[in-house]
BADO-344594 format. One record per residue (C-alpha): residue number from 1; residue in three letters; x, y, z. Coordinates in nm, 3 decimals. Layout:
residues N
(NUM; "ALA"; (X; Y; Z))
...
end
This chain:
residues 253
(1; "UNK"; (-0.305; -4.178; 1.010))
(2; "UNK"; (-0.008; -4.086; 0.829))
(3; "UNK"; (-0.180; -3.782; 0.674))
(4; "UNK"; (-0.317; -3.673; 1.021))
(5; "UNK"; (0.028; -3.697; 1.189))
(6; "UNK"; (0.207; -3.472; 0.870))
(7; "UNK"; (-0.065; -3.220; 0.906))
(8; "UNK"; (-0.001; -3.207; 1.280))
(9; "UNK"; (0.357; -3.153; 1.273))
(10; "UNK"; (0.305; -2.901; 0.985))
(11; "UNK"; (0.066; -2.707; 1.178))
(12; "UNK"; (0.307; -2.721; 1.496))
(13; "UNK"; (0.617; -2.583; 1.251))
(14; "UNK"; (0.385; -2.330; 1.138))
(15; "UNK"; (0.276; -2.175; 1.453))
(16; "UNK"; (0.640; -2.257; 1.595))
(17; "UNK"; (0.732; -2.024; 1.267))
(18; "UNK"; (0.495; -1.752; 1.378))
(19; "UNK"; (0.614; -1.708; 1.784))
(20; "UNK"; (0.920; -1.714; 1.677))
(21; "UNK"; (0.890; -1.394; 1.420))
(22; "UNK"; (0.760; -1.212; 1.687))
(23; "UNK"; (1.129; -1.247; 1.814))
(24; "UNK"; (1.193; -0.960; 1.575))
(25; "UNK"; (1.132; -0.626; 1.659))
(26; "UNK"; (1.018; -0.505; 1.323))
(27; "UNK"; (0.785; -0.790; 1.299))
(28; "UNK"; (0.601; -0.654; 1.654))
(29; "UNK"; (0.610; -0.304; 1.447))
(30; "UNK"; (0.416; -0.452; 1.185))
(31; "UNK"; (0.147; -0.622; 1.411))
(32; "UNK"; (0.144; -0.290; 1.648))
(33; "UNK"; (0.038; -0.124; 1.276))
(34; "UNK"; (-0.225; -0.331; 1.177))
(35; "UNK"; (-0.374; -0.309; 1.549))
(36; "UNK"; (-0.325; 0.112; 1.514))
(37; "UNK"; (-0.484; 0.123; 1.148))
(38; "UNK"; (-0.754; -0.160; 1.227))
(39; "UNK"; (-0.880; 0.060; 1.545))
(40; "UNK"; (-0.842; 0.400; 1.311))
(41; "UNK"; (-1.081; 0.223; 1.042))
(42; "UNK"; (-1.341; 0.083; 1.299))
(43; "UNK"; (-1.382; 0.479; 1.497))
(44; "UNK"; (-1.421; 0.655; 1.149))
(45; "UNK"; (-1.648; 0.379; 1.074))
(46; "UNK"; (-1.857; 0.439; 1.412))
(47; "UNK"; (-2.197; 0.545; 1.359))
(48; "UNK"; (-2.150; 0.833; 1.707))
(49; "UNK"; (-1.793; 1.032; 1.704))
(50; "UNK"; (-1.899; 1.110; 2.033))
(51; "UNK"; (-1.969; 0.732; 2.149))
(52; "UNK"; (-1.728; 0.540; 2.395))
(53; "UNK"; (-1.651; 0.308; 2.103))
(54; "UNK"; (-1.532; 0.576; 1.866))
(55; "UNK"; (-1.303; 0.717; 2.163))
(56; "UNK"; (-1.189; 0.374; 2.277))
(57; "UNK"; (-1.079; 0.304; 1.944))
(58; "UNK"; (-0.904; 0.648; 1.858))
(59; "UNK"; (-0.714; 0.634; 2.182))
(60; "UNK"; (-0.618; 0.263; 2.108))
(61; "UNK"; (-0.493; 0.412; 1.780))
(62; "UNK"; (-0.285; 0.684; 1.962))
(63; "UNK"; (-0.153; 0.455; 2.175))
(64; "UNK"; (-0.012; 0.175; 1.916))
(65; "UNK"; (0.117; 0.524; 1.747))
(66; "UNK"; (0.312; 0.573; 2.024))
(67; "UNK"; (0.429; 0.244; 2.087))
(68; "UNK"; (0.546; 0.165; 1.708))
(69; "UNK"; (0.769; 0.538; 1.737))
(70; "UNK"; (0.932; 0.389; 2.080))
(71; "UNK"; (0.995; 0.085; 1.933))
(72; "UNK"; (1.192; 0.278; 1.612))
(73; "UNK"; (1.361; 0.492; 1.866))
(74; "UNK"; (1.744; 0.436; 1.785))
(75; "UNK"; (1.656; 0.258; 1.435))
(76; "UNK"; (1.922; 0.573; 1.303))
(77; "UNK"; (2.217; 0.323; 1.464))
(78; "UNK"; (2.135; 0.079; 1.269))
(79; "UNK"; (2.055; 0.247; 0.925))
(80; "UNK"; (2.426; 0.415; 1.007))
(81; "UNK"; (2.570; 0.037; 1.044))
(82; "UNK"; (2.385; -0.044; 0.698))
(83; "UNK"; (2.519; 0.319; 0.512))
(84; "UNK"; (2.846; 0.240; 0.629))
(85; "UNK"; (2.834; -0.090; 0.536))
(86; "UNK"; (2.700; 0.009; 0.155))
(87; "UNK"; (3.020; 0.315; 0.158))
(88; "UNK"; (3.274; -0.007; 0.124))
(89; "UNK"; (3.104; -0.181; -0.172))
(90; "UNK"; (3.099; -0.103; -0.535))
(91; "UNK"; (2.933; 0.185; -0.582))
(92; "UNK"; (2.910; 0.190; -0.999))
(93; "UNK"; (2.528; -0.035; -1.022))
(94; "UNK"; (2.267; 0.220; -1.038))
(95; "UNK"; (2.058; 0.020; -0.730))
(96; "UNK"; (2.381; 0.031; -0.526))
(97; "UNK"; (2.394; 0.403; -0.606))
(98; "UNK"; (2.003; 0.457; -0.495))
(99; "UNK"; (2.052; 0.233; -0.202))
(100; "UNK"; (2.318; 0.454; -0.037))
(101; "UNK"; (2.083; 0.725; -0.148))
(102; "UNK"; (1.773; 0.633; 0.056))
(103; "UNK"; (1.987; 0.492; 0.360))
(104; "UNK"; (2.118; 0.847; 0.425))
(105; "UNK"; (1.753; 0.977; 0.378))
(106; "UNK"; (1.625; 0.711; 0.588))
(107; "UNK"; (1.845; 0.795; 0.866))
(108; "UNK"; (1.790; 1.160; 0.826))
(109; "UNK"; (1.402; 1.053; 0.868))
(110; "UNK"; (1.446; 0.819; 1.167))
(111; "UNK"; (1.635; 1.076; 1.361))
(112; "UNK"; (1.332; 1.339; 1.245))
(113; "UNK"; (1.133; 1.075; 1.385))
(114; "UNK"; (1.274; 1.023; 1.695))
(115; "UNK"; (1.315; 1.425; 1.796))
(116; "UNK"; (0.901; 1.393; 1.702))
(117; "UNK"; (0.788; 1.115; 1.916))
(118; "UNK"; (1.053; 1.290; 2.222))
(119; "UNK"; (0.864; 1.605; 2.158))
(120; "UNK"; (0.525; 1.418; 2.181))
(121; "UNK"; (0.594; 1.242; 2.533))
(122; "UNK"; (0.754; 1.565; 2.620))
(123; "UNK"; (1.091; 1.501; 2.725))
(124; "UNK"; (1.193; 1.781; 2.460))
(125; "UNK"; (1.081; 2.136; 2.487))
(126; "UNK"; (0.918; 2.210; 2.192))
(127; "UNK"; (0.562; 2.117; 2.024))
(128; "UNK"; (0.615; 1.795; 1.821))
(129; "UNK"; (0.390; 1.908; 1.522))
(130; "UNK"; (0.668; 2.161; 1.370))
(131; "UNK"; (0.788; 1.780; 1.279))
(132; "UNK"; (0.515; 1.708; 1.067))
(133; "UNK"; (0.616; 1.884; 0.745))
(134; "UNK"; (0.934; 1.764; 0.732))
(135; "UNK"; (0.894; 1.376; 0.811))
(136; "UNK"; (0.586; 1.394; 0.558))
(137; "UNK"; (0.853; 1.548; 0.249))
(138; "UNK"; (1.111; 1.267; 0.379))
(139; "UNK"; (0.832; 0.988; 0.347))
(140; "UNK"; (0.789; 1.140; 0.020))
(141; "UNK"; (1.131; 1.125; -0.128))
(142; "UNK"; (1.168; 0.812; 0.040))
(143; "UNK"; (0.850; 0.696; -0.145))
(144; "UNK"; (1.018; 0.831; -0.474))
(145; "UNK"; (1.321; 0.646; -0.437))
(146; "UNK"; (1.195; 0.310; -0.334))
(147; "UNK"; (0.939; 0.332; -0.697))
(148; "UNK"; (1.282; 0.426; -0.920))
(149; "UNK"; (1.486; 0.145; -0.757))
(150; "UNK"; (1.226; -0.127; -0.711))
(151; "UNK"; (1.074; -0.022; -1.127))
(152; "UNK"; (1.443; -0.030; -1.252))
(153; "UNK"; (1.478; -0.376; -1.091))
(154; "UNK"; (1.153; -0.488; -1.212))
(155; "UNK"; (1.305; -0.351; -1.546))
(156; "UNK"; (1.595; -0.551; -1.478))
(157; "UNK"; (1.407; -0.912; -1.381))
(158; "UNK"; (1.181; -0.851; -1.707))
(159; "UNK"; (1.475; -0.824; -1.937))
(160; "UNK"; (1.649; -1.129; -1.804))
(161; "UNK"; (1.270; -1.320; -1.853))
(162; "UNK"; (1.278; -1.254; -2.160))
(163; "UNK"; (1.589; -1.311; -2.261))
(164; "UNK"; (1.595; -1.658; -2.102))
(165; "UNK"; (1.252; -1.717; -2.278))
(166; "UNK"; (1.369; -1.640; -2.585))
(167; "UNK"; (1.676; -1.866; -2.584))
(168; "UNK"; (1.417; -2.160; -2.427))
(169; "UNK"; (1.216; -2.116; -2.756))
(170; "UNK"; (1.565; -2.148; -2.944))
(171; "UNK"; (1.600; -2.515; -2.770))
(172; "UNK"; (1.853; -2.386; -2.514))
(173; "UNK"; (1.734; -2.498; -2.195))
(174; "UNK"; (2.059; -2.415; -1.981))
(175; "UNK"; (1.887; -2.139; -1.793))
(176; "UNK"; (1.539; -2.270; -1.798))
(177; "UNK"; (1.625; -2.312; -1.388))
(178; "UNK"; (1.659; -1.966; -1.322))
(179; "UNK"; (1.246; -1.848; -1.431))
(180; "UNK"; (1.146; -1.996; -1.111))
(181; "UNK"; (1.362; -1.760; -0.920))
(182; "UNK"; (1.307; -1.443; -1.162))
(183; "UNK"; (0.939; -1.509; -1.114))
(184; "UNK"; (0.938; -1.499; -0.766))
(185; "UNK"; (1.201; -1.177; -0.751))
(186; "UNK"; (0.979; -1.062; -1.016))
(187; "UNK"; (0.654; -1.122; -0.739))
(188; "UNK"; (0.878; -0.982; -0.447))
(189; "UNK"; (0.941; -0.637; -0.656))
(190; "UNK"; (0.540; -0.587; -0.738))
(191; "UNK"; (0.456; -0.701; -0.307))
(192; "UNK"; (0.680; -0.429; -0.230))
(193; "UNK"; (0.575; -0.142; -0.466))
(194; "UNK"; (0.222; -0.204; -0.405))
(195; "UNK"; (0.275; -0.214; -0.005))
(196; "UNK"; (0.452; 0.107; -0.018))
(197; "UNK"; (0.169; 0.295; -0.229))
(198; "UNK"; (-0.080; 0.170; 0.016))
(199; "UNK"; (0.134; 0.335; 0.252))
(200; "UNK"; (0.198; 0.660; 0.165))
(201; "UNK"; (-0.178; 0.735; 0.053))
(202; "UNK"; (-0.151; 0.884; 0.368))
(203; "UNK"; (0.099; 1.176; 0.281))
(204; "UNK"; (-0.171; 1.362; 0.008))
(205; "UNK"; (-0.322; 1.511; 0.278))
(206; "UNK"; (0.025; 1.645; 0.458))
(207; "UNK"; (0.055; 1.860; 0.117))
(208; "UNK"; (-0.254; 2.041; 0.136))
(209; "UNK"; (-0.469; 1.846; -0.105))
(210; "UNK"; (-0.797; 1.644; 0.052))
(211; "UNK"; (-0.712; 1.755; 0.369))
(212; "UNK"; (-1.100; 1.718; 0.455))
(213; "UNK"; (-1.146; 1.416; 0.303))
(214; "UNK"; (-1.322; 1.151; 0.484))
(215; "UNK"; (-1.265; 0.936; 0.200))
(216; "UNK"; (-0.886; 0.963; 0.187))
(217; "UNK"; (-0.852; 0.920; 0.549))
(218; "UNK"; (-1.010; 0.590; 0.522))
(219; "UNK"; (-0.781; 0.459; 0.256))
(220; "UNK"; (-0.540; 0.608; 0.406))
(221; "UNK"; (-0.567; 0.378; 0.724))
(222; "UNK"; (-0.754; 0.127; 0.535))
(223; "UNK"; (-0.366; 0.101; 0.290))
(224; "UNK"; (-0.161; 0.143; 0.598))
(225; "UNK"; (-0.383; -0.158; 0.731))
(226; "UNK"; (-0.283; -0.395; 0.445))
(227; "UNK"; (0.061; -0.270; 0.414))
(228; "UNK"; (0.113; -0.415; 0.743))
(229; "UNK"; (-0.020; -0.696; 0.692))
(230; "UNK"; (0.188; -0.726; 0.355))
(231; "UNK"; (0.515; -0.674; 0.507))
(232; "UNK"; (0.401; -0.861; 0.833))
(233; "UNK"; (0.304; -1.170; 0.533))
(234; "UNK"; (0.688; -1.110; 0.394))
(235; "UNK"; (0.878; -1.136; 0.688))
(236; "UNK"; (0.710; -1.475; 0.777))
(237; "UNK"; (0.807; -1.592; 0.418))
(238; "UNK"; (1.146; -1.539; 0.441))
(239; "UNK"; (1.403; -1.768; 0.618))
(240; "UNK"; (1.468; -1.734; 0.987))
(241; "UNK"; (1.827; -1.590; 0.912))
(242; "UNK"; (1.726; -1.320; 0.704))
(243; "UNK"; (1.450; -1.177; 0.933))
(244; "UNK"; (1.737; -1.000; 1.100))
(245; "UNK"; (1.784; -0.782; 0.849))
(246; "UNK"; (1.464; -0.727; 0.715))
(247; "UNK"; (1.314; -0.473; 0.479))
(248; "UNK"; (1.199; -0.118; 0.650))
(249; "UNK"; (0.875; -0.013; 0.576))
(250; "UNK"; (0.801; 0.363; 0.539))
(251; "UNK"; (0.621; 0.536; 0.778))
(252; "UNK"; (0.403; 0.838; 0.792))
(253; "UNK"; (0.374; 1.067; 1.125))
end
């Protein structure tokens, strides 16, 4: 009885964990992705690209498209909040160094964003796809920057593992405490670089290469699938407090 009662309320905390994420704007982002990508896979997967199915899905794709770029509409304020906020620390750690880096690019590519999706629903006067170049090279440097800061503090966490294993081995078991939370950094760091390769499989195409490819288009939205998924899987891991300011995923056009 005991056992059924503990597994009751942890199943209530659970799902009480899960309606309340959705609290979070970029937690709807990341379900409104999985929905776009999931519909994208199942119309290339379609037997007939003429069918009703195949054009029920790739309007369903458009359409979560356009709701994820509405929803990221004035994201720029608060990547300016965040940029400002990073301008008053020290500045002399390399990862405090890339992180003002890719905040300015990140705002750069939210307001790139945002004159895009404007353009698309046609409140702006021009043809939206003169955006594509240039939000596909910022999701590219972006891409760049988040693999050298993420791999120089994977660097980082492996150095202090095995420096703390090595002093274990010598019978000093001060620091034996702190693997646990290396470990899981070290588990954080690999989430993240994986999620944002899945990602950005999307950009070869923007570049010229595979544009054709029926192949790359489904990893493309097959990657983009997971990464939501991944991030969506993060955000529900980490304490309520901290879902406020939560990790930005990069996004293609």
């Amino acid at each position: 009885y005991q056992r059924r009662v503990h597994g009751d309320i942890s199943r209530e905390m659970d799902w009480n964990k899960i309606v309340s994420l959705f609290d979070f704007t970029d937690a709807r982002i990341d379900l409104i992705k999985i929905l776009q990508y999931s519909s994208d896979c199942l119309s290339m997967l379609s037997c007939s690209k003429k069918g009703t199915f195949h054009t029920n899905m790739r309007n369903f794709s458009s359409t979560m498209d356009t709701a994820r770029k509405l929803l990221r509409l004035f994201e720029t304020a608060r990547e300016y909040a965040t940029l400002r906020k990073l301008m008053k620390e020290d500045l002399q750690p390399f990862s405090a160094k890339v992180g003002v880096l890719n905040q300015g690019v990140l705002m750069v590519y939210w307001i790139i964003e945002n004159l895009y999706i404007l353009a698309k629903l046609r409140i702006l006067p021009f043809d939206h796809s003169i955006l594509d170049n240039p939000l596909a090279w910022f999701g590219l440097i972006m891409y760049l920057i988040t693999l050298t800061s993420q791999g120089h503090e994977l660097y980082q966490v492996n150095r202090q593992l095995l420096s703390i294993k090595k002093e274990i081995d010598s019978g000093d078991n001060t620091n034996k405490d702190k693997i646990s939370a290396l470990l899981l950094k070290q588990k954080v760091i690999k989430m993240i670089l994986i999620k944002e390769t899945l990602d950005n499989i999307g950009l070869i195409p923007c570049f010229g290469i595979f544009q054709n490819s029926f192949a790359i288009k489904c990893l493309s939205s097959l990657g983009s699938m997971i990464s939501g998924a991944m991030s969506l899987f993060m955000k529900y891991k980490q304490p309520p407090h901290l879902l406020s300011v939560s990790y930005t995923p990069l996004t293609l056009p």
